[in-house]
Steps between C-alpha positions, in 0.01 A plus 500: 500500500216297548259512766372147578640192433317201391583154533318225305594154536470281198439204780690217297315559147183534628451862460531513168200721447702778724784417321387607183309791658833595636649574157274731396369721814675820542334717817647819586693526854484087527799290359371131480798207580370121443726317753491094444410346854535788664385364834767250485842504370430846330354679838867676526461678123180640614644618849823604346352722259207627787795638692678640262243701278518811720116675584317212328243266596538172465182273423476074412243458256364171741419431843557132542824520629475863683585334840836388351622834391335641837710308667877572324386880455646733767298752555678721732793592203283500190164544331246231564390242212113579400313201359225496248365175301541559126514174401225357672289855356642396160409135498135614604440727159237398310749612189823375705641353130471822331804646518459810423212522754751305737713785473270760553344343808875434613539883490197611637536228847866620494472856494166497758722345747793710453317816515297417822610648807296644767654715796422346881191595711420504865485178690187428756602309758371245704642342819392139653575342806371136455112474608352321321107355503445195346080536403335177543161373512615127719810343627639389186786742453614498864786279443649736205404745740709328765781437271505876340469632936900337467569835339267745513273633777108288355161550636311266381114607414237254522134564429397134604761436759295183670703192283874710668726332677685736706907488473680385828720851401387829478698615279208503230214707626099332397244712489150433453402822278389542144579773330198742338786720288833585446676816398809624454867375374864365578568596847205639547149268522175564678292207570133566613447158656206378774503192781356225339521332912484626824852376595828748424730294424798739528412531825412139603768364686384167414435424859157278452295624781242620263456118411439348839355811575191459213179411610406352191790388327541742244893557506746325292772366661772513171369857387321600804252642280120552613216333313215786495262293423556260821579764708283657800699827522478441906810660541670233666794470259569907553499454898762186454689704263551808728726785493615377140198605375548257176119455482243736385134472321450880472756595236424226248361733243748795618703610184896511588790585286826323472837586348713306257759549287395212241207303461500148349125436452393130447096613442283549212471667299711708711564872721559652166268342243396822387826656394816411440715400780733735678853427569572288833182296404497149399150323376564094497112399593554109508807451349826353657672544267438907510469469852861381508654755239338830709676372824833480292392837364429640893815390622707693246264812574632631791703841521481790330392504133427764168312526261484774222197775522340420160303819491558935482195665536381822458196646716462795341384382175282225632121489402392286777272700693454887585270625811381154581373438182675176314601526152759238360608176706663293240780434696334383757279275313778329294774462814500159583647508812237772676856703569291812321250678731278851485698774675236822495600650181759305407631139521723274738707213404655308751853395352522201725214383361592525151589213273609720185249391261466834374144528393427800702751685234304355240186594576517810624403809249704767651842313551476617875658167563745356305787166512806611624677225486538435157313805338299535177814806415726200494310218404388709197852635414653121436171423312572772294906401487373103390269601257749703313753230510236262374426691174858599463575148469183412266232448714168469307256482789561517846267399801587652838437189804472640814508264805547448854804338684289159615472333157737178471832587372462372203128559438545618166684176357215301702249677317592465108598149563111490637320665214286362245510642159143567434334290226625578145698782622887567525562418849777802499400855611649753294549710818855502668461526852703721742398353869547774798518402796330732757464494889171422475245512157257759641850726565411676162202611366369700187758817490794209472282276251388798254862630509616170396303475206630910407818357537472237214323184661221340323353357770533470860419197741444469845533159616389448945580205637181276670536695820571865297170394296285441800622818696553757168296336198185741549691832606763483187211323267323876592798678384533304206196577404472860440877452388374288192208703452673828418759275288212335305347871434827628364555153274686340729304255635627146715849674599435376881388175661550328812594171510488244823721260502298219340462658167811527434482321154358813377829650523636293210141456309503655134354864499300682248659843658719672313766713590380861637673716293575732717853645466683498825456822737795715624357654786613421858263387812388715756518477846094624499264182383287679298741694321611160405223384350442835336790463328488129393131599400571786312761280303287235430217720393714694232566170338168442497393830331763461286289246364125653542320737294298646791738512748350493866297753572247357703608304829527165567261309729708303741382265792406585775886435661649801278695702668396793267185648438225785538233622733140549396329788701078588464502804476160498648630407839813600547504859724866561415610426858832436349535205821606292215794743416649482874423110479691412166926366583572551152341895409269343223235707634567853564339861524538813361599812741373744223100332486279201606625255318637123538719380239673183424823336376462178364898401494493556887189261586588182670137395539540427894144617521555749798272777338242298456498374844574897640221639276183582734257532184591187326582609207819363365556182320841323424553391065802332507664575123824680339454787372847531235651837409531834590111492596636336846713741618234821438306603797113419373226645708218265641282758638465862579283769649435855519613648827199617699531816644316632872174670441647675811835670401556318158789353609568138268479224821385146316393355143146582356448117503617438859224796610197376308576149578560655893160742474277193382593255753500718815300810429179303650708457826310669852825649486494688202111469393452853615843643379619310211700748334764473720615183379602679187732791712847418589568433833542874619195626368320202628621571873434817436145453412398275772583816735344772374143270437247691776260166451739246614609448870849535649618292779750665728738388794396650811776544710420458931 
């Protein structure tokens, strides 16, 4: 019995190409049907056979027409119809005519999409009543502001409000405010806003005795707004205006916050220039058009609403900071929404705040945070599952392109009719390309792009979108840096790129790199991160030495964004305080019970740089590298001591070092000058001392 079914549609002869491919692909746990105009007349063949195939899924191999079967497909009395496009991946293969690589790429799209499945998470919620602030710096958008108050309860903010034209209604409130910030999200908004005029114009009543009231003239009569500059500040406008108390000078540079549940924000460069916007937040600076589609938007934001937390993290294992001193804050650096934040020892992410980009999981060395909603386990497993279809079905060489959702539908097709063969060159890449679509293209990082290559690709892409490029580009260029330098040390080298979206002829430009050679790995992905890459590293490296004469002995420099490494320690310095053995998340650095001694183990460093910030001497130094073999696993020491025993009672109460260093600095001190022994006695003997000394003075209580 078959698992999935697969339904290709030849489309009236002009999937040919799949036609062919059809013949000859053979994927275990997937039984392929090509079903002429299946979205038409043949639409009852594919539902027919969905219904009756008993514990399968059903998939259409094209998304053109997914509202159609959507919309016959009763999904309270059978199995929903999932949707993937095969033909439009097909058509954009740089070897699309080949059919044997047509095949192969047929099998590996098929048998990704069949194989992923990822299990629900929890939901953050967010609730919105309708307030919404319209940001303005003049009266332009108050009559879209008037129009949107139809529906929704609209304040309108204006930093210049003199040009306004009050409505006869009040069912649109002006105020003349400009905002200084803005946090927060859907349902929840904080607007730091100050006067920019003396008049309140929530609680103006729109009465006009300021006006005949004003010595000199200085109140509007449409926005009864107060020119400063005119103005005498006589007070005659407050006396007119009375017990309303509309009118004030004194708060004009008070600070005041305001709620919202959505923000449409008409300035530039805009409340959230610096990060990516939150949810509930429109930016349309001078646009109409925008302007227009965020007030649709608004309307249809009202209620309750979900959204899936993106994250699982794990405090414990986190190598952000220990006893105030901060060690790694990757996270925080690379989350574009500001949703990550210090926490003490640990970190806090704010789930209403975060988007899902997932570059928090990528960047982090300990996996103390990691996607949940569509995890590396997973993501990896189908990887695995396509790339054995592939070279089941011929495959030659196989390039893995991961992506994000916001790419054009089609961007694939767009792109190979765009390239340009290169000058005297085949304009054909011999690479067949299996496109992935992720929740975002920072969602995965180097654990899920090594294990990809173990698992048989030759090469692996990451291609952002403009907006993915300008948020992600430097945080995954980081990781693909040290990625490709431990690749290029073990012969691998240009297995990994990123790719924006406007270089996307390179996906179909000819390519000097061969295949990898490596033969496919077994092994399956852990739920730790660096277990992960252990394993895909290990894999890849016994390929590699399969090849070399002298094997790896030494380690491999890496930059400085490795997440493995060693620690350098002066000897000269260091005390053996062992502060850097309480301070390390990941027990790199620990003691021995039995002597003075620090020791190391390299597999466990993360390089978050927390013992060099805890060590009081200064004397440890971060070398990012891998260190391959059993060498990383053994327990190396970095420096040791002889004990130093009291010249009291002989009992052993520090390290040699730690006394001489401790004797040189202090034994000078008034304190000690006269009795500077004592600093090498434990603490008993030293108390013990200072008693029984007849030439040194005792102060005692005297009791009344």
């Amino acid at each position: 019995m078959t698992n999935s079914d697969v339904f290709v549609c030849g489309c009236q002869g002009s999937g040919e190409t799949i036609d062919k491919a059809l013949q000859n692909v053979n994927v275990e746990g997937i039984r392929f049907v090509s079903a002429q105009r299946a979205c038409r007349d043949g639409i009852a063949t594919v539902l027919d056979a969905k219904n009756k195939t008993s514990g399968a899924r059903c998939f259409v191999g094209c998304t053109q027409e997914q509202a159609v079967f959507e919309s016959l497909v009763d999904s309270t009395t059978s199995q929903a119809v999932e949707f993937f496009n095969l033909r439009g991946l097909l058509r954009g293969q740089p070897s699309a005519q080949n059919s044997t690589e047509a095949a192969a790429t047929v099998a590996a799209l098929a048998a990704y999409e069949t194989d992923f499945q990822v299990e629900p998470v929890p939901a953050v919620l967010f609730k919105s009543q309708g307030r919404v602030a319209i940001v303005a710096n003049s009266d332009k958008q108050l009559h879209h502001a008037q129009t949107l108050a139809n529906n929704l309860t609209v304040d309108l903010l204006v930093s210049d409000p003199s040009g306004v034209v009050l409505p006869a209604k009040r069912d649109l409130n002006v105020q003349a405010l400009h905002v200084d910030a803005a946090e927060g999200y859907l349902g929840a908004f904080t607007l730091s806003t100050r006067k920019t005029n003396p008049v309140d114009m929530e609680m103006c009543t729109r009465c006009g005795a300021c006006v005949d009231a004003c010595p000199t003239q200085s109140i509007s009569k449409e926005s009864l707004t107060i020119d400063l500059n005119s103005c005498d500040q006589s007070g005659a406008c407050i006396k007119a205006c009375g017990d309303f108390k509309a009118i004030s000078f004194a708060d004009m540079s008070a600070v005041t916050a305001r709620q919202y549940d959505m923000v449409i924000d008409c300035t530039m460069p805009g409340l959230f220039a610096d990060r990516q916007a939150p949810l509930g937040y429109w930016h349309v600076g001078d646009s109409d058009q925008l302007l227009l589609e965020a007030m649709l938007d608004a309307v249809q934001t009202v209620g309750e609403f979900e959204k899936p937390k993106f994250f699982d993290y794990k405090s414990n294992i986190c190598a952000h900071s220990r006893s105030n001193k901060e060690g790694c804050s990757n996270c925080i650096d690379a989350c574009s929404t500001k949703a990550i934040k210090s926490a003490g020892e640990k970190i806090e992410v704010n789930p209403h705040l975060c988007l899902g980009c997932g570059a928090c999981t990528t960047v982090c060395p300990t996996g103390a945070i990691q996607f949940a909603l569509s995890p590396a386990t997973v993501q990896g497993r189908s990887i695995k599952t396509a790339l054995k279809a592939f070279r089941a079905n011929g495959g030659k060489k196989a390039e893995v392109l991961l992506h994000g959702p916001d790419l054009e539908h089609n961007w694939l097709e767009s792109a190979k009719k765009a390239a340009k063969p290169a000058s005297g060159k085949s304009a054909v890449s011999d690479f067949s390309l299996l496109p992935i679509e992720l929740n975002h293209s920072a969602s995965v990082g180097p654990d899920l792009w090594l294990s990809a290559l173990a698992f048989g690709a030759d090469r692996v892409t990451v291609m952002q979108s403009a907006v993915e490029a300008s948020h992600y580009g430097e945080p995954l260029a980081a990781q693909v840096g040290w990625v490709n330098a431990l690749l290029e040390a073990i012969g691998l080298q240009h297995r990994v790129r990123v790719l924006h979206i406007g270089q996307t002829d390179l996906l179909f430009a000819p390519s000097d790199l061969q295949a990898s050679g490596v033969s496919p790995a077994s092994f399956e992905l852990s739920s730790n991160k660096r277990t992960r890459m252990e394993f895909a590293i290990d894999h890849l490296v016994e390929h590699a030495q399969a090849k070399s004469k002298s094997g790896f002995s030494e380690p491999i420099a890496l930059p400085s964004a490795a997440p493995f490494g060693a620690v350098l320690v002066n000897k000269d310095k260091c005390t053996l305080c062992m502060s850097c053995t309480s301070a390390c998340p990941a027990s790199a650095l620990i003691d021995n019970p039995e002597m003075p001694q620090l020791r190391f183990i390299e597999r466990n460093c993360v390089q978050c740089g927390l013992c060099v910030e805890t060590c009081p001497e200064n004397a440890m130094q971060l070398v990012p590298q891998l260190l391959l073999g059993p060498a990383a696993r053994e327990k190396r020491v970095l420096n040791e001591s002889q004990p130093f025993h009291c010249i009291s009672c002989g009992k052993a109460f520090g390290t040699k070092h730690m006394i001489d260093n401790m004797f040189a600095k202090l034994s000078a001190h008034s304190m000690f000058e006269r009795n500077a022994n004592r600093l090498k006695m434990c603490a008993d003997c030293r108390v013990t001392d200072m008693y029984s000394a007849k030439d040194e003075m005792t102060i005692f209580e005297v009791k009344k």
